[in-house]
N, C-alpha and C positions, 0 to 999 in steps of 0.2 A: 504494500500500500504506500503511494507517494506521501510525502508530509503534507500536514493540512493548513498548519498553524498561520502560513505564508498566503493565504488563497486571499486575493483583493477582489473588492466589489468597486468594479467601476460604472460612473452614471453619465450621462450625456448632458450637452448642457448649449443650449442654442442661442441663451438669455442668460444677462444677471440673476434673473429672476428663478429659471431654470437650475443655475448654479450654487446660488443660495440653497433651494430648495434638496438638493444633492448633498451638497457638504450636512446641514444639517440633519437627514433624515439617514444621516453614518454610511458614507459614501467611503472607500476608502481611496477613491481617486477616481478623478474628474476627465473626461477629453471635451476639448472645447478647439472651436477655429474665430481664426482670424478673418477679417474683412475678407482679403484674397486668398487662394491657397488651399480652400476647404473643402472637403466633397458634398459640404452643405449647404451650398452659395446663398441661399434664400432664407437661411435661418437670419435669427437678427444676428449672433457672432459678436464678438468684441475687440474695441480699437484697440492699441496701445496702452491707452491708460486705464481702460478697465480691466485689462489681462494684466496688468501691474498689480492692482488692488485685490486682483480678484487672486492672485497667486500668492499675495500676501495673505491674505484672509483664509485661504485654504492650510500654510506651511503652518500657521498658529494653530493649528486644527490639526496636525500630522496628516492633512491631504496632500497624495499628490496631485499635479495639473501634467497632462499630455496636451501639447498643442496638435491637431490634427491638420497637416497639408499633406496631403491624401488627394494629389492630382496631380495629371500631366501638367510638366510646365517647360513653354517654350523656351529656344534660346534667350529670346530678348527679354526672357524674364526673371533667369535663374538668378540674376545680378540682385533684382528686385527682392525675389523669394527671401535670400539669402540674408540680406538686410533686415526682412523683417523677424525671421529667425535669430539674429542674431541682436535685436532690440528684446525679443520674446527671452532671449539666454540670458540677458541680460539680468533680464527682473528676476528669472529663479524657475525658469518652467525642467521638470521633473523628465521629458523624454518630448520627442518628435515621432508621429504615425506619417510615413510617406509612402505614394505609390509608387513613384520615378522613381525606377533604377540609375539615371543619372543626377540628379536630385541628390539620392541619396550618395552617390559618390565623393558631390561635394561637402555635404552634410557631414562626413565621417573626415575629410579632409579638413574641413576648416572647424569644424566642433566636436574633436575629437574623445573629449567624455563625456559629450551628451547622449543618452541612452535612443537609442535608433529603432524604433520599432516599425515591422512590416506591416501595411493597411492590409488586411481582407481584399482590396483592389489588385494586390498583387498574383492571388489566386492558388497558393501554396498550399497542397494538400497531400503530399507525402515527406516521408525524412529526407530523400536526396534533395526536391526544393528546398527543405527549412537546412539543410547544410550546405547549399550555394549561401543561402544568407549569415550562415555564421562566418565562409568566406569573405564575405564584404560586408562584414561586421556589424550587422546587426545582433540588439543586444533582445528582442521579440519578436513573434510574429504572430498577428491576428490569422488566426486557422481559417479556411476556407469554410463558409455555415453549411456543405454538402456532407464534412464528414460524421460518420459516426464516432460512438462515443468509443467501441474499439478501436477504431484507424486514431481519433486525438490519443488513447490512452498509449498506443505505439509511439506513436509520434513523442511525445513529453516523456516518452521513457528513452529515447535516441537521441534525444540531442541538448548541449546545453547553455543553449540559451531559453530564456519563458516561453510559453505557450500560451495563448488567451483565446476565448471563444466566446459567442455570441450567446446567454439562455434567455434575454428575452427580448421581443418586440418585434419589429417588420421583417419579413424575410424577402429576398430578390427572387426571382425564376430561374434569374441568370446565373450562372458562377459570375461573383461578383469582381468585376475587372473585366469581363469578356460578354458587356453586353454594348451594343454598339445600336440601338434602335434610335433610343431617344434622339442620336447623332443624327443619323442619316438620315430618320423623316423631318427633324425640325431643327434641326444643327445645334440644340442642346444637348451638350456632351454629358453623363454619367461621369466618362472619365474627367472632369471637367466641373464637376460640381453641381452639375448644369439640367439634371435629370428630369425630362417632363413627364414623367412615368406611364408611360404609353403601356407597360403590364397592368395597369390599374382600368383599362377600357375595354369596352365589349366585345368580344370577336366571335365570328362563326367556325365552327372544323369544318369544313367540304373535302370532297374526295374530290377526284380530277372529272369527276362526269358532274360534277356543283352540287353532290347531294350532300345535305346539312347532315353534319352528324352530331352536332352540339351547338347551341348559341347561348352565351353566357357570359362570363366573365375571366378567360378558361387562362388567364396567365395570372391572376392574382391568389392569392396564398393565405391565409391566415398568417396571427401573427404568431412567433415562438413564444411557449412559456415551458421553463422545466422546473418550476417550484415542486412539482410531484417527484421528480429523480435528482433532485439537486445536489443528494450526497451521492450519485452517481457521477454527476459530472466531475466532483470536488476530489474525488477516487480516481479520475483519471487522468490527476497528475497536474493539471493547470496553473498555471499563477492566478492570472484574472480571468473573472466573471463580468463579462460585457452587458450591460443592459442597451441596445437601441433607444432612439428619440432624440436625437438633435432638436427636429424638425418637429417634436410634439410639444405638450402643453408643460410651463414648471410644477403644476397640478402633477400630471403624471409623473413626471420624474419623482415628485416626494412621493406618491402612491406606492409606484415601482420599488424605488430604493429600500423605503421605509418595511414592506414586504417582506426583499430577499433581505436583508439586513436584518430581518427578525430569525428566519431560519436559517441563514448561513450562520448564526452565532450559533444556534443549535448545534449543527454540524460542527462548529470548531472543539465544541465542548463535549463532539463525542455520542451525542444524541443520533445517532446513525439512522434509525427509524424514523424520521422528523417529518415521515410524508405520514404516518397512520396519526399523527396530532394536527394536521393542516387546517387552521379555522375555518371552517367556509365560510364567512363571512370576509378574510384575507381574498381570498379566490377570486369571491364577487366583487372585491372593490378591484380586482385588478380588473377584469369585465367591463367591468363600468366607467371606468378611466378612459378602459379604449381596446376594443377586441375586434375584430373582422369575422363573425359569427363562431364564435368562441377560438378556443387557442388548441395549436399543435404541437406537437411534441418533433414536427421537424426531423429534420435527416439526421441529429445523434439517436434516433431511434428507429430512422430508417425508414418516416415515414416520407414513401415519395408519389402516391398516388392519390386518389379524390381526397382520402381525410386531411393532408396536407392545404386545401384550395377552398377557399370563399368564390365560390360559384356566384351568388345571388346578387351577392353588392360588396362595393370593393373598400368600403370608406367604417369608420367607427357604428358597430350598428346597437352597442351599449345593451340593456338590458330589457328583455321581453317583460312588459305589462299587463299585454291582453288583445281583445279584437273587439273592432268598431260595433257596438251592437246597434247606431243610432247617429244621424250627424246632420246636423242644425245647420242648414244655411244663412237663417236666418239671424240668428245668434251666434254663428262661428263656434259653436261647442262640439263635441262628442261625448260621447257618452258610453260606459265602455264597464264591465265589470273586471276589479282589479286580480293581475295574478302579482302582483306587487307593490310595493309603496309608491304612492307619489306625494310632491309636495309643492308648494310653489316655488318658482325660480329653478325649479327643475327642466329641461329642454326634454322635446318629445319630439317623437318623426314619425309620419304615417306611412307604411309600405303599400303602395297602393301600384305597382305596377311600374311606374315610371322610373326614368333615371334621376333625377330631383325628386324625391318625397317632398308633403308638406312639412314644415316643421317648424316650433316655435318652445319658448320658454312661458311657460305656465303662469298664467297671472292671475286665471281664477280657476278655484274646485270647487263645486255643489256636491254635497251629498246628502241626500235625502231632502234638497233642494235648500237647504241653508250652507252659506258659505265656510269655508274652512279652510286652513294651512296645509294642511295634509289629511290624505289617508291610506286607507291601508288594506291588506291583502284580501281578497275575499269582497271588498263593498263597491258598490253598484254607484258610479260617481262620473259627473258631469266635468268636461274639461275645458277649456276656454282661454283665450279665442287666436282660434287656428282656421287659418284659409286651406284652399286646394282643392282640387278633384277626390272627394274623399266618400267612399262607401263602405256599406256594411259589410264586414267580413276584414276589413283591410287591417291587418297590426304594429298594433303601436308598439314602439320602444323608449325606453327611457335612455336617452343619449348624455346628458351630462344628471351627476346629482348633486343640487347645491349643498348637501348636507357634506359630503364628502368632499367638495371641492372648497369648503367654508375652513375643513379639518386641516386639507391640505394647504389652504396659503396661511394658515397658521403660523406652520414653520417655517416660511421665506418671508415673512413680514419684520423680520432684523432684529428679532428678541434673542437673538444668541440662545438657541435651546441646546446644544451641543456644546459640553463641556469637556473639556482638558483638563483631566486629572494628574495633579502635582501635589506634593512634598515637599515639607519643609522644617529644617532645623532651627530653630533661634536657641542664641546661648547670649542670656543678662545676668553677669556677674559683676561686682564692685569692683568700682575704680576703672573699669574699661569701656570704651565702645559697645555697645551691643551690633552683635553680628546675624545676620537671616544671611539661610542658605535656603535656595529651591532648585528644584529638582522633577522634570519631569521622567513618561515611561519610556523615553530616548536614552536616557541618562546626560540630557542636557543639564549642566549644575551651574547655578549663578551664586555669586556671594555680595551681598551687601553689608559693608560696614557703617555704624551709627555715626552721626557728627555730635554726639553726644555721650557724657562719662557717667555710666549708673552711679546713680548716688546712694546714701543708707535713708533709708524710707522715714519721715518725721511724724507723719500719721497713719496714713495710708498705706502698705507698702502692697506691690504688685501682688498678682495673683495668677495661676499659671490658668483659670480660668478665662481671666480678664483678658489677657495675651489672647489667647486661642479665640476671643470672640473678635478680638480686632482684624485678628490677621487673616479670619475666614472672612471678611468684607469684599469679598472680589468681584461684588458685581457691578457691571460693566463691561469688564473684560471676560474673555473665554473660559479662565483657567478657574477650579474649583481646589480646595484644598481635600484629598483623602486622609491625609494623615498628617498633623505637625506635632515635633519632637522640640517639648519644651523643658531648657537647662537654666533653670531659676535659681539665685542665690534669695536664701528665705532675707524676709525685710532690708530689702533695697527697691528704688524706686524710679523710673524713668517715665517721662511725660509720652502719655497717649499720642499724644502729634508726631512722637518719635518713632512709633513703633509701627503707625499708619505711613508715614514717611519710607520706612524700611521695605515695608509690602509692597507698597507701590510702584518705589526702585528695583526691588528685587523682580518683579512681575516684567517694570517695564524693560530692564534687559533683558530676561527670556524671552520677550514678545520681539522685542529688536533682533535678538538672536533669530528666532527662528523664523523670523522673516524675510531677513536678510542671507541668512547660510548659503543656500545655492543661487544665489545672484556671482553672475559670471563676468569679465573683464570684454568691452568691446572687442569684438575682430574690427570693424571698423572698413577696413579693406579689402576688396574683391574681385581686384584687377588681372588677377593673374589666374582665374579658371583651369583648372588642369584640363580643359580640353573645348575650350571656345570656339564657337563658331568663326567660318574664316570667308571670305569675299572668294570663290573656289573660280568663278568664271574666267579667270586671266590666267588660269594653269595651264602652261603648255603640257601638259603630261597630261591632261583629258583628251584634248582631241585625238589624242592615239586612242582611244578607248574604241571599242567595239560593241555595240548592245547586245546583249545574249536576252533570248528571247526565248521564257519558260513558261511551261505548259504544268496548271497544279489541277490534279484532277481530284474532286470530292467523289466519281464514282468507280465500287470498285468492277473491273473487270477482266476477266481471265483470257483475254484475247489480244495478243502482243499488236498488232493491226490497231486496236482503238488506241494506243498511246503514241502512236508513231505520226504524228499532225504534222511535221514540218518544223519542230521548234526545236532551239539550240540544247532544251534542259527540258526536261520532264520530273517532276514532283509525283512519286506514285506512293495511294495509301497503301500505307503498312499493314492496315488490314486484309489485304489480299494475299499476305504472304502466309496467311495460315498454314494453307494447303504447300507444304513442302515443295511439291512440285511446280510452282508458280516461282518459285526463286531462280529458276532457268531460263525463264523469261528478260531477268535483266541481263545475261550477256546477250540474245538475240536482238534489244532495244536497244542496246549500245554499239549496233554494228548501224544505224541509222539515225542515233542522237548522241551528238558529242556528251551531254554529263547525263546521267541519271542519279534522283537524288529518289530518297526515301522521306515519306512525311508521316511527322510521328506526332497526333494529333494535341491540342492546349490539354484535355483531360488524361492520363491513361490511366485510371484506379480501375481494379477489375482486371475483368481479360484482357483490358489491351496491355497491362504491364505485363499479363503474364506471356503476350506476345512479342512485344521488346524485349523480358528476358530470356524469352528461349531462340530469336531467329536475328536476333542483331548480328554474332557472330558469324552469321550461318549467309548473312544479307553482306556484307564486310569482304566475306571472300570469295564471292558472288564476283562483285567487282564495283560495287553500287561508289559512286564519286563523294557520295556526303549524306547527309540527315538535315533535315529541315524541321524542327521542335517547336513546339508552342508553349512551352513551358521550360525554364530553366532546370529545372530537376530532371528533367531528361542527359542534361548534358552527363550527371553523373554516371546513367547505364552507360550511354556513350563511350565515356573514359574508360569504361572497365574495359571495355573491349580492345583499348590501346593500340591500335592500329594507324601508323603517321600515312600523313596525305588522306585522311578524310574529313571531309569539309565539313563543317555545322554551319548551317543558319538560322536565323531567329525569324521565326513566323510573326505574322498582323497581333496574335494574342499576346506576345510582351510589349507591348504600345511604346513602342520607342518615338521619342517623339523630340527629342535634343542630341545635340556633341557628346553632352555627357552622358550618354546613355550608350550611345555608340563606343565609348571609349570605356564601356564597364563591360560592354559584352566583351569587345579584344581582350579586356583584361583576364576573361576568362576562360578564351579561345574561342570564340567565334571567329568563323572565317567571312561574315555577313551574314547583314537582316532585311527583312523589309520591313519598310516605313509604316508609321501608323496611318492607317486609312482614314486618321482626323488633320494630317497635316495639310496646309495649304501649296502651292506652287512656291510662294517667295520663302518659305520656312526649308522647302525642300531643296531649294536651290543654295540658300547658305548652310543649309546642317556641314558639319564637322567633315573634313574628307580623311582617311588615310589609308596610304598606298596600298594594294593588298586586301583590302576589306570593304567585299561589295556592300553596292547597297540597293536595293528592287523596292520597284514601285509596283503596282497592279493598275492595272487599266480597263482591263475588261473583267465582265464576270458578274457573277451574283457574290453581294458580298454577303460571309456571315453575319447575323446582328446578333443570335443571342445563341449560349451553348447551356444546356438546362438537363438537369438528373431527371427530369420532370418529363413524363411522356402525356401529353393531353390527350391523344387518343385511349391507352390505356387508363385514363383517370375518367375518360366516359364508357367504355367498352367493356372494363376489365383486360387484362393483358391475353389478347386471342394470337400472337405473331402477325398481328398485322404488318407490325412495326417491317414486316420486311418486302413488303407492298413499298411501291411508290406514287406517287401524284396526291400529297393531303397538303391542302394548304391553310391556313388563318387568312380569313376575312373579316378588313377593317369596315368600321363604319361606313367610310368611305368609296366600299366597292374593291382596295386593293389588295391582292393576295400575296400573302408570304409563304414561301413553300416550307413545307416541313419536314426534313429528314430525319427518318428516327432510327436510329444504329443498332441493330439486332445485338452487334460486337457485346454492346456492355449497357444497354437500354439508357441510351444515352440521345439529346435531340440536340440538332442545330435547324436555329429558324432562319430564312434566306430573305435580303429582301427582293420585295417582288418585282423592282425595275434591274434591269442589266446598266452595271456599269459602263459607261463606254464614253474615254478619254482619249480625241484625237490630235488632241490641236498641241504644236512643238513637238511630236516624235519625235524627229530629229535631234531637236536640241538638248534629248535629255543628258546624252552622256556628255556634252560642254557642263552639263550643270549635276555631274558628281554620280548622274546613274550610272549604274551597271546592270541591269538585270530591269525587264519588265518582264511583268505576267502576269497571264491568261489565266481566268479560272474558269473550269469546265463544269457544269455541275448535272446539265440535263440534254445537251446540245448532243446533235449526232454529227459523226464521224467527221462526212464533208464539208459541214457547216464547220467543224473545227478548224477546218484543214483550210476553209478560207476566210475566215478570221488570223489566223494564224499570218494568210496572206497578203491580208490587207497590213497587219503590223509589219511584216516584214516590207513590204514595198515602203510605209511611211517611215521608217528605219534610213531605208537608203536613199530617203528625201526625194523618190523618184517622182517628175511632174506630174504623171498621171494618176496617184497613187489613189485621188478622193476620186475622181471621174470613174475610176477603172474599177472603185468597189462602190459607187454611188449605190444599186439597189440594195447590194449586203449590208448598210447603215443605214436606208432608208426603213429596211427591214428591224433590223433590232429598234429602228426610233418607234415605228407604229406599235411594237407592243409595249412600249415604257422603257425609257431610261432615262440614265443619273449622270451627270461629269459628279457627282461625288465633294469631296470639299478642294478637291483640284486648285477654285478659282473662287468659290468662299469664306472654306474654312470653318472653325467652330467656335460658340461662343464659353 
């Protein structure tokens, strides 16, 4: 069993108010973002000086503060980042959550003992990933919310640096870091901060002949709660306990905190059982805060089908009270018998079919037609006044309780209910100074000496009572006294103002102490980037460049003919090499494409690891040129196989998006990546160059947007092997369709989006401007159709005049059924 004593509860914090509510509802550490830099861009967030105050406020409290930037950040902005980081070191923040790999490069360079933890953005869900990052020094990483609580309890036994996971609140669809939707339909990056949460909207499943096979809600999720197995999670070795809600109410956060902060203390004291004492009344208030028709137990237990998914409505649906038996247009009432309390100033939402319900905050209740504050379970009560399309049968919910929400700004209303318990000595003896020591459970020890000489007592003389009442007067401040040890000489006498005097001093250096302790010395300067972007277009050693033009196929198939398009490189999935006998295949593709690589997909948990470890070696001496990975942890099988002259590159899913991100893959042998499909043209054309180390862009293709444990078809069907069918797609609002491949490999989906990429304009000029590699992505296209796409790039490659005339139908073609130039020429916000 791992030690427990150590396990932190951390709460989110999107507000002052939010933070408040966190510290004192026994938080043991806080993540909060900055103005820029945060994956929660829309929360409210705090400037400079409230990240000052508020890291102060916390260090008196033994909280720590995690600054979260937890986002791609461009070149021209690392200078920025890094400034405001090193304002945020300044004050005393406890650790940095980053999703840039290059980011973090400098981060470790220039902030060398500031603790480096990996965001969940990163997408790290086995040992070999969490041991690239203890290579580049991180000192945490947030586990990816897919694993189970076996695969974390692996993991936190491997490796040593923390572990931390998510147990409660909003869950993604996506593995989080690898969902690219929000981007592509509305140029609000995820990775970015920027997230318009388009899993939160209604979609249809169709099969390819348009018949419906679900219309619902089918990518939103309930939220995580594991208050039930919490001494399970706390057993599988973790540091921190993550609660989600930047983006929610400081209400919830005290709800939430206050909660697990009751039975994680169980558990630390040993209380193993601590789920067969769970109040329900605890339960309910967490419900009622804010639930997505009640809570999951989520993928540490494995759940990945319907019970994981809020079908109905995707927003807080709070607590069932009952159904419309009656509703007064006249009077804007209903009328309804209770399966629960209502009161006034309570909110309520009628489910009446629509996507807006009615809804409103209660301002009057009749019962038994005299008015009243509340009532209660079981009685037959009149509500008032609510508009909307509202009928009999329709159910009400009780969405906020002002009873509970009355409780919870209790403790963020700045009455210091969280106290610091301390210690303290005073020794008054004659003829000397009187001296107070304190002492908190850090073993911070202050000493204060009196400006005053005890004297022999004339009437009155002290009393070791009279001490002990003064010196417990601490309020105001945090700190409360447990215990003070008092060394009195009998009939001597010092004046009261002398000994409040002591306290005070004594308090207010601790309080200076430890508010100041981890405040760090300006960097100040940032001139010198270990790997800056550079003005690359005047390099005479580009135009020798050649464009290698690569072919990445999403489908697998056992016919050496479909991978043979005309293209300099071929990407084939790894999963086709099951069958032993398909690894013959690549010397025959290699007699008609100069490289072939193997692509080893962003997830492998499951069978696809046990695919990479049994046919990497087997693919190696095959003759296969390199590996293409979406995930850093791959690179580890990779190395075992130790084989020189095989290339690595880094797939779409490490979102490389800066120099310094480029310059942390070399650092770890890559031989080249491709670009993140969020980067713009002028971003692309000054990234980082160095000799040696390609770099590929995509141009055509269905791009991935989201890679998900989550099968929607089996969450309506039940799991029948459809999954190994093709043509299902997700229908937006809208009319547009995303296609949906669902991977029999390891039931595993990627959603496509439903316009084809297609970027034509400067072929030519890529490789003046630092490319080395573009490519095609294949996903549903036949043979020929590849083979003059294929054509068309190569003709606009070698800038030949006829290149658009001579493919004019073949792009007029891919334009009529939808396409995207992608963020090529806009970019993302």
């Amino acid at each position: 069993m791992h030690i427990k004593s150590k396990v932190e509860l951390l709460a989110p914090c999107g507000s002052r108010e939010s933070f408040l509510a966190a510290v004192e509802n026994g938080a043991d550490a806080v993540y909060l973002g900055g103005k820029d830099f945060s994956a929660r861009q829309f929360a409210e967030n705090f400037d400079n000086d409230l990240l000052r105050q508020s890291i102060e406020y916390a260090h008196i409290r033994d909280v720590n503060v995690y600054l979260t930037m937890n986002t791609l950040i461009s070149d021209k902005e690392l200078k920025r980042a890094l400034n405001f980081l090193d304002e945020a070191c300044y004050s005393g923040i406890d650790g940095v959550i980053v999703q840039d790999l290059g980011f973090a490069r400098e981060v470790r360079r220039f902030f060398p003992q500031l603790s480096l933890h990996a965001s969940t953005q990163m997408t790290v869900y086995n040992v070999e990933g969490v041991r690239i990052l203890e290579e580049l020094g991180f000192n945490r990483v947030v586990l990816a919310r897919e694993l189970s609580l076996e695969e974390t309890d692996n993991i936190s036994r491997n490796t040593s640096i923390e572990t931390e996971v998510f147990v409660h609140g909003a869950l993604c669809i996506s593995y989080s870091g690898q969902c690219l939707m929000s981007s592509i339909i509305g140029g609000r990056s995820g990775n970015r901060g920027r997230c318009a949460q388009p899993c939160r909207l209604n979609y249809q499943l169709i099969d390819k002949n348009d018949k419906v096979l679900g219309n619902s809600y089918l990518l939103s999720p309930k939220d995580l709660c594991t208050l039930n197995f919490l001494n399970e999670v706390v057993n599988s070795g973790v540091k921190s306990l993550k609660i989600e809600g930047r983006m929610k109410s400081p209400e919830y956060v005290a709800v939430t905190v206050r909660i697990y902060r009751k039975y994680l203390n169980k558990i630390l004291k040993g209380e193993e059982n601590h789920q067969d004492c769970i109040d329900e009344d605890d339960l309910k208030d967490l419900a009622q805060i804010f639930n997505r028709g009640g809570f999951t137990e989520g993928h540490l237990k494995r759940r990945t089908g319907k019970s994981l998914m809020s079908f109905e409505k995707p927003k807080n649906w709070g607590i069932y009270i009952g159904d419309v038996i009656s509703y007064n247009r006249h009077s804007n009432t209903i009328t309804l018998n209770l399966k629960d309390n209502i009161s006034i100033g309570d909110g309520i939402e009628i489910w009446n079919g629509e996507d807006e319900s009615p809804g409103t905050i209660v301002t009057s209740i009749k019962n038994r037609k005299r008015d009243v504050k509340s009532s209660y379970t079981g009685e037959l009560v009149s509500i008032g006044s609510i508009r909307g399309n509202i009928s009999k049968g329709d159910k009400v919910f009780r969405t906020s309780s002002s009873r509970l929400n009355k409780e919870a700004q209790e403790t963020f209303s700045g009455k210091d209910i969280r106290k610091v318990y301390i210690e303290g000595e005073i020794n008054i003896l004659h003829g000397q100074p009187a001296i107070f020591t304190v002492k908190d459970n850090l073993g911070n020890e202050h000493k204060v000496v009196g400006s005053q000489i005890v004297q022999k007592a004339i009437n009155r003389p002290l009393t070791k009572e009279r001490i002990e009442e003064q010196l417990k007067k601490t309020g105001g401040t945090a700190f409360e006294f447990k215990k003070i040890e008092i060394n009195l000489e009998e009939g001597v006498s010092l004046p009261i103002s002398e000994i409040n005097n002591l306290r005070r001093e004594a308090i207010k250096k601790l309080e200076h102490y430890k508010k100041n302790k981890y405040k760090r010395v300006l960097v100040k300067e940032f001139d010198n980037l270990s790997c800056e972007g550079e003005d690359i277009g005047d390099k005479e050693i580009l135009k020798e460049r050649e464009l290698v033009i690569a072919a990445y196929f999403y489908r697998a198939d056992e016919k050496e003919e479909y991978y043979c398009v005309g293209t300099d490189r071929v990407y084939l999935p790894i999963k086709i090499f099951q069958d032993e006998k398909n690894i013959k295949m690549i010397s025959n593709i290699k007699k008609r494409v100069k490289e072939v690589f193997v692509s080893i997909p962003p997830i492998t948990r499951g069978n696809y690891q046990g695919i990479v470890n049994s046919k990497l070696k087997a693919l190696v001496n095959a003759g296969v040129d390199g590996f293409i990975i979406g995930n850093t942890g791959a690179l580890k099988d990779i190395q075992k196989v130790n084989k020189e002259n095989i290339k690595v590159m880094g797939d779409y899913s490490l979102n490389i998006f800066n120099g310094s991100s480029i310059c942390a893959l070399k650092d770890l042998g890559f031989s080249g990546t491709v670009l993140s499909y969020e980067m713009n043209l002028n971003q692309i054309k000054n990234i980082k160059d160095i000799p040696g180390f390609q770099k590929e862009i995509v141009v055509y293709g269905k791009i991935p947007l989201m890679t998900s444990q989550y099968c929607p078809l089996s969450a309506l069907e039940g799991c029948k092997g459809r999954c190994r069918e093709e043509g299902f797609y997700l229908k937006d609002r809208k009319g547009m369709k995303f296609p949906v491949i669902m991977d029999d490999t390891d039931c595993r989906t990627t959603i496509f989006n439903g316009q084809v990429l297609l970027f034509t304009e400067n072929i030519d000029k890529m490789s003046l401007w630092g490319i080395d590699v573009l490519r095609l992505i294949f996903t549903d296209e036949e043979p020929l159709k590849m083979r003059n796409i294929v054509s068309m790039y190569r003709d606009m490659v070698q800038n030949k005049t006829d290149a658009f005339s001579k493919h004019q139908s073949l792009i007029e073609g891919i334009k009529k059924k939808g396409f995207t130039k992608g963020h090529f020429l806009r970019g993302v916000l």
